[in-house]
C-alpha positions as CSV (number, residue, x, y, z in Angstrom):
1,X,-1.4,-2.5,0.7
2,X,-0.8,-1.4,4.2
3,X,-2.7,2.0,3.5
4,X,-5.7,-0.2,2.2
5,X,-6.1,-2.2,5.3
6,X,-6.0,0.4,7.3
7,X,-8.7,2.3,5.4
8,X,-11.0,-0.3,4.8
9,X,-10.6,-1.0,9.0
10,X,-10.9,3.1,9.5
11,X,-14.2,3.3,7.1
12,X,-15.5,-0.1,8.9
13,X,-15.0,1.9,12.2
14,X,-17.4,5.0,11.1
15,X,-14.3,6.8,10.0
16,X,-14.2,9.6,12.3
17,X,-13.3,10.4,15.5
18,X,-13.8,7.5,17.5
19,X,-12.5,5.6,14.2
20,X,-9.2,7.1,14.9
21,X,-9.1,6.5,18.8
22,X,-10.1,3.0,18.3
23,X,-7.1,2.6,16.1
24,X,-4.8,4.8,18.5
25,X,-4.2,7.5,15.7
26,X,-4.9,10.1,18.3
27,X,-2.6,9.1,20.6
28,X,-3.5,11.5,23.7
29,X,-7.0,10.6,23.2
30,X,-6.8,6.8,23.3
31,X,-4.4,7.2,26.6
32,X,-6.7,9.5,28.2
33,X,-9.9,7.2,27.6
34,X,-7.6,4.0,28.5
35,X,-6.8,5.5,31.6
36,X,-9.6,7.2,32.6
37,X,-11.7,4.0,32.1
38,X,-8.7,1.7,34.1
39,X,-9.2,4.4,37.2
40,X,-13.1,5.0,37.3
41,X,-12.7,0.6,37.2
42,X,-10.3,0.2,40.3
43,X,-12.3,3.5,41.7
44,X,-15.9,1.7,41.7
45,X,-14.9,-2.1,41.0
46,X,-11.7,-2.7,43.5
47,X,-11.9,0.3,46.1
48,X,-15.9,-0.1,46.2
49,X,-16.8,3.2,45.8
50,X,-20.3,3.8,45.1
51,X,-21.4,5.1,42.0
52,X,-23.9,7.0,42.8
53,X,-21.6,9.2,45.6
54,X,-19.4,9.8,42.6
55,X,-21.3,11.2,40.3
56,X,-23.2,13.5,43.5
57,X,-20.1,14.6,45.0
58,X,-18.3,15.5,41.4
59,X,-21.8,17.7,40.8
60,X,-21.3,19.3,44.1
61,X,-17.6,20.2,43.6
62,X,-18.5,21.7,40.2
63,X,-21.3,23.4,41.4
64,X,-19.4,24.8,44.3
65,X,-16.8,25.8,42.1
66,X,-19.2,27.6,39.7
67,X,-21.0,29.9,42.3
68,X,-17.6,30.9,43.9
69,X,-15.9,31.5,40.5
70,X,-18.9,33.6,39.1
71,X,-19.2,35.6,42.9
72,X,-15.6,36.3,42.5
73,X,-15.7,37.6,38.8
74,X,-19.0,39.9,39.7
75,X,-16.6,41.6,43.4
76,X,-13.2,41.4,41.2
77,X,-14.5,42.7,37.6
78,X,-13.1,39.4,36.1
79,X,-14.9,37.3,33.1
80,X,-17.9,34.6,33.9
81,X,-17.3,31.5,33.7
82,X,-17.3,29.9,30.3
83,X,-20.3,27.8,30.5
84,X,-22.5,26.5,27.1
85,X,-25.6,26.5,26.6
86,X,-26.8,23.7,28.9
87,X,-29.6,22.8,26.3
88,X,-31.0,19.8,24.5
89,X,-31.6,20.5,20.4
90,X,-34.4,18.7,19.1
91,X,-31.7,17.6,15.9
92,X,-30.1,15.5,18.7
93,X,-33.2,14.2,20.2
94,X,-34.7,13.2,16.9
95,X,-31.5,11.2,15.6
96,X,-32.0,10.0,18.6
97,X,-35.4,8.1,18.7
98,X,-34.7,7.2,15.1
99,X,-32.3,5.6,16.2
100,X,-33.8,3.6,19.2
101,X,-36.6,3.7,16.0
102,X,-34.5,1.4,13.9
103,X,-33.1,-1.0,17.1
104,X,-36.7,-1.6,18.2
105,X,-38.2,-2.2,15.3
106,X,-35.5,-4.8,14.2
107,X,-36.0,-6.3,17.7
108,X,-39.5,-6.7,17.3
109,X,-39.1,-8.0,13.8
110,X,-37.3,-10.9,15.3
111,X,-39.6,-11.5,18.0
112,X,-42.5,-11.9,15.5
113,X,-40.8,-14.1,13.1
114,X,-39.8,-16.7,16.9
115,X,-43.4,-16.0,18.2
116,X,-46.0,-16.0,15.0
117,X,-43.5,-17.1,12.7
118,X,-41.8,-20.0,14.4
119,X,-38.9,-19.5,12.9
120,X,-36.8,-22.7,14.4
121,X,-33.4,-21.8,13.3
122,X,-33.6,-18.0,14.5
123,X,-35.1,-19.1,18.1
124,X,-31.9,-21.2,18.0
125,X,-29.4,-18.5,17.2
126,X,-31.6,-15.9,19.7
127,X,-31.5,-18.2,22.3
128,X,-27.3,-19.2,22.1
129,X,-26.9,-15.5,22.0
130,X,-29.2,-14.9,25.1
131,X,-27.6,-18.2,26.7
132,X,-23.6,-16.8,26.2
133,X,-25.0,-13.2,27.2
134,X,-26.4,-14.8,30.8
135,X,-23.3,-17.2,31.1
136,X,-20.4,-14.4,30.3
137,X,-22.3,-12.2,32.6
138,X,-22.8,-14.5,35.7
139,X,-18.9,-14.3,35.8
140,X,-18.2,-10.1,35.5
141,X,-20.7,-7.8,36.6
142,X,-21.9,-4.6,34.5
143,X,-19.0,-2.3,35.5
144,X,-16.3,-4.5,34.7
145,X,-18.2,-6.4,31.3
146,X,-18.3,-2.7,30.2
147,X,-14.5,-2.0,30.9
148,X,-13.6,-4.8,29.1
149,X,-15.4,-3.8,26.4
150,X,-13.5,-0.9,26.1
151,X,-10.4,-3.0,26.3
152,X,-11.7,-5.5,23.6
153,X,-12.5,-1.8,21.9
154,X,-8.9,-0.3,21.9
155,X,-7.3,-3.3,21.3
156,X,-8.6,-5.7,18.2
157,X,-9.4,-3.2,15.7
158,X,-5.5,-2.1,16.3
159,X,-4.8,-5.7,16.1
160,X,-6.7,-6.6,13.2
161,X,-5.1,-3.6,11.5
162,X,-1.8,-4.6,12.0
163,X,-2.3,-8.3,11.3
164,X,-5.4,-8.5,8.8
165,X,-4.3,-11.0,6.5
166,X,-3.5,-13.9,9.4
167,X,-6.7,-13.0,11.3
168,X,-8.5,-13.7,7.8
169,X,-7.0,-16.7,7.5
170,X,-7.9,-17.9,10.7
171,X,-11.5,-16.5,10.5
172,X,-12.0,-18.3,6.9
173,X,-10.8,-21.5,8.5
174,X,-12.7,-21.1,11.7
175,X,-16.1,-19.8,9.5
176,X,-15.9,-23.4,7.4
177,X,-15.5,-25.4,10.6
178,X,-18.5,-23.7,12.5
179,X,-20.5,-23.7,8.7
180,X,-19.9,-27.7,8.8
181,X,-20.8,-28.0,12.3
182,X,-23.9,-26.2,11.9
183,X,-24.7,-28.4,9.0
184,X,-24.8,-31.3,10.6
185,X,-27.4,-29.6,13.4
186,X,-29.3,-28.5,10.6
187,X,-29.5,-32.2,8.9
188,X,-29.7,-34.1,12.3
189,X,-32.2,-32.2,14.4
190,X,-33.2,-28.6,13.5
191,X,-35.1,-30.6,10.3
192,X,-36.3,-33.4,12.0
193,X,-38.2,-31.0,14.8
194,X,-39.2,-29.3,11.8
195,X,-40.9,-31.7,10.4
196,X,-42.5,-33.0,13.3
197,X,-44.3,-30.2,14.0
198,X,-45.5,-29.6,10.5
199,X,-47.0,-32.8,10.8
200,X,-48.3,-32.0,14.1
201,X,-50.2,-29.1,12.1
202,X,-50.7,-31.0,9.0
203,X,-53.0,-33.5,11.5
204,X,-54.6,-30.7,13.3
């Protein structure tokens, strides 16, 4: 049963690589991203360190680095540096846009059905989502709302993996309450504005 949870949370993950950081079955990897992410936090967030500076100076270090390394190995005899092929494929660049493709298309599709559709109940959802994006965000700025993210990220799918069956529960519970809830929305005002403005239309 165990092994079932934890595949159906692996294959929910994308079950690859970042399926088996998320869920800390590559140990070294999860650590290093953990505290990489905590130190590039308390670098930018807490010491104040601009972000900018630290991406230029890190270039400038490697770049220094790689002109005396590859000097040396021409005067000493010694091997080049090991350095890829710094090039873009189009394969990447087309996934790519198809992705963005698929995002902005969906995006639009929504905007349409609020706009030309008037859609009530989905300019209601759109605008509680946009509302609880603004509020969360007046309290954490970009930096940290990202490195909790990461947190949330490395932290509840373990969780949930561990601990499925109570966190169902509690969902199913929590899903009827919010279901009920939205019901009586739905009966008491999302209708009612409904049919007001049919009427409006209807008398037009």
């Amino acid at each position: 049963m165990g092994d079932n949870r934890q595949s159906f949370v692996h294959h929910a993950l994308g079950g690859g690589s970042v399926a088996d950081v998320l869920l800390w079955r590559r140990w070294c990897a999860s650590v290093t991203l953990l505290l990489s992410s905590t130190a590039l936090w308390i670098l930018f967030e807490r010491a104040g360190y601009n972000v900018l500076s630290f991406v230029a100076n890190v270039m400038l270090l490697l770049v220094v680095i790689l002109f005396f390394w590859a000097k040396s190995a021409s005067l000493l005899n010694r091997p080049l540096p090991p350095i890829p092929d710094l090039e873009v494929h189009e394969e990447s660049v087309v996934k790519a846009a198809d992705m963005m493709r698929v995002w902005i298309n969906h995006v639009l599709m929504i905007a349409h059905d609020i706009a030309i559709g008037g859609n009530l109940k989905l300019f209601v959802k759109v605008s509680l989502v946009l509302w609880l994006i603004s509020y969360v965000g007046s309290f954490f700025n970009l930096l940290t709302f990202i490195y909790m993210g990461i947190l949330f990220s490395l932290s509840v799918p373990l969780l949930y993996d561990k601990y499925q069956n109570q966190i169902d529960d509690k969902l199913i519970i929590a899903q009827k309450v919010i279901q009920t809830q939205y019901k009586k929305i739905d009966n008491n005002v999302l209708r009612k504005i409904s049919r007001s403005s049919n009427k409006e239309k209807k008398t037009q």
